[in-house]
C-alpha positions as CSV (number, residue, x, y, z in Angstrom):
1,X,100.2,92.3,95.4
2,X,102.0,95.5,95.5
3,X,102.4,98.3,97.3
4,X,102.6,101.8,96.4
5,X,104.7,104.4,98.5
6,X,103.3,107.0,96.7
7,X,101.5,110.8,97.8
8,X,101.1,112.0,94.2
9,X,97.9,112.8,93.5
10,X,98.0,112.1,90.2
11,X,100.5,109.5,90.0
12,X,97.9,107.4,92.1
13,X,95.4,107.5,89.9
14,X,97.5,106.7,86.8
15,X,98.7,103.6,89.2
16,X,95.2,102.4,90.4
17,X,93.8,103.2,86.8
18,X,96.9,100.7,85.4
19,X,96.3,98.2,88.3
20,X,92.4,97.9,88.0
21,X,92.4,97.4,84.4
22,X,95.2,94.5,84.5
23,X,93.4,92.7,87.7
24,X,96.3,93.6,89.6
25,X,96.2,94.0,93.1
26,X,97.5,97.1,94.8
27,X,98.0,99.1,98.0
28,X,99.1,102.3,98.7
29,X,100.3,103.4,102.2
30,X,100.9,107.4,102.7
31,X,102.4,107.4,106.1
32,X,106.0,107.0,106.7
33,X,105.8,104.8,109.9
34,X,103.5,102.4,108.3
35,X,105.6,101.1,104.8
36,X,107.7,99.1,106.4
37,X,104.9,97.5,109.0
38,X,102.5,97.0,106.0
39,X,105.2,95.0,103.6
40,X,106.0,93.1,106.7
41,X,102.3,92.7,106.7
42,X,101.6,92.1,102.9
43,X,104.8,90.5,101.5
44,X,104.1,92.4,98.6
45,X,105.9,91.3,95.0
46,X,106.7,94.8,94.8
47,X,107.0,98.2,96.4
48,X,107.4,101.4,94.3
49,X,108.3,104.8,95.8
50,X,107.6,108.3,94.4
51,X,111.7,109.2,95.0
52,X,110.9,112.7,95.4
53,X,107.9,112.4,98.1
54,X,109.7,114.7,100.9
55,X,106.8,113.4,103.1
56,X,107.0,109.4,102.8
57,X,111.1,109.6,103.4
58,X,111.4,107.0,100.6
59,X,115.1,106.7,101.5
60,X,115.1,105.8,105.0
61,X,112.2,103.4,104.1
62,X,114.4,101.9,101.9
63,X,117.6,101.8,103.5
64,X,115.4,99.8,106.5
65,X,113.4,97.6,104.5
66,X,116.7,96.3,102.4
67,X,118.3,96.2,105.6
68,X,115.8,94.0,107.1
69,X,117.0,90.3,106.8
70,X,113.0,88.8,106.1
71,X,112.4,92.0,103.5
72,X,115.4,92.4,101.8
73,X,114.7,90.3,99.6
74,X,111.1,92.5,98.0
75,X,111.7,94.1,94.8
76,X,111.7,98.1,94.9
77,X,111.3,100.1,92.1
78,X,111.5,104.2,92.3
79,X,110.9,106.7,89.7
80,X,112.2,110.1,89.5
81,X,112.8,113.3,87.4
82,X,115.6,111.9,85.2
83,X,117.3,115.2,85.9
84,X,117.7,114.3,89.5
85,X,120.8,112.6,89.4
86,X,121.4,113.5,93.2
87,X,118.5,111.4,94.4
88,X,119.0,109.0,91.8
89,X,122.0,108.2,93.4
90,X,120.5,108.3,97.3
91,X,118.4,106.0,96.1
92,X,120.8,103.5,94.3
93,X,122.8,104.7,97.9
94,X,119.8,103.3,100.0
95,X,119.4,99.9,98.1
96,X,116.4,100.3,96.0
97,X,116.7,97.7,92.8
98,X,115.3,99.8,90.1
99,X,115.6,103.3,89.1
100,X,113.3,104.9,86.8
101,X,112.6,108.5,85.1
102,X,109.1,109.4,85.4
103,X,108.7,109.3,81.8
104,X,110.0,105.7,81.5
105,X,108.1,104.3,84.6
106,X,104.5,105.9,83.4
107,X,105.3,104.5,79.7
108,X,106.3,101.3,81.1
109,X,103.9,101.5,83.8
110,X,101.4,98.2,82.4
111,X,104.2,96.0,81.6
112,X,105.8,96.6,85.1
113,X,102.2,96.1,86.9
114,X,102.2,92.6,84.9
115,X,105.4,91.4,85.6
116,X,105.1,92.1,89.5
117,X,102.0,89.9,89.6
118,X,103.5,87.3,87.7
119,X,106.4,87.3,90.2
């Protein structure tokens, strides 16, 4: 299973579109006070983050779930503007495994779905 930090319209769909076509389950939670409590809940294989969703406060949520002894361990994978090289590095600053440029996470977007439900 994974869950999806993500508020962008249209990043959702591409993500559920993905998801549903693979067989691959997935969740999305838009509130900032539930990420945490629902990959406590779900143990998800993976959690990705829209880096730039002002709203969802992607790098507190990651700075407390890596600093969670039982969740520290879930892989996290954010994408961003590759011109961002500020919140790349708050991210990289906050814990979060993987980086990503938008570009590079929608083209990759199948093969990272597949891999996190192999996991």
């Amino acid at each position: 299973m994974i869950l999806c930090a993500v508020d962008d319209l249209m990043f959702s769909v591409k993500i559920s579109t993905a998801a549903k076509a693979l067989g691959v389950d997935i969740y999305f939670e838009r509130t900032p006070g539930e990420v945490v409590a629902r990959i406590r809940e779900k143990q998800p294989s993976l959690v990705i983050f829209d880096l730039n969703s002002s709203k969802l406060r992607p790098m507190e949520v990651i700075a407390a779930l890596k600093a969670d002894p039982d969740l520290k361990g879930i892989h996290t994978l954010g994408y961003v503007s590759h011109v961002q090289t500020d919140t790349i590095e708050a991210a990289r600053k906050a814990g979060v495994d993987q980086v990503l440029a938008r570009s590079a996470f929608s083209d990759r977007l199948g093969e990272i779905l597949t891999s996190a439900r192999t996991q």
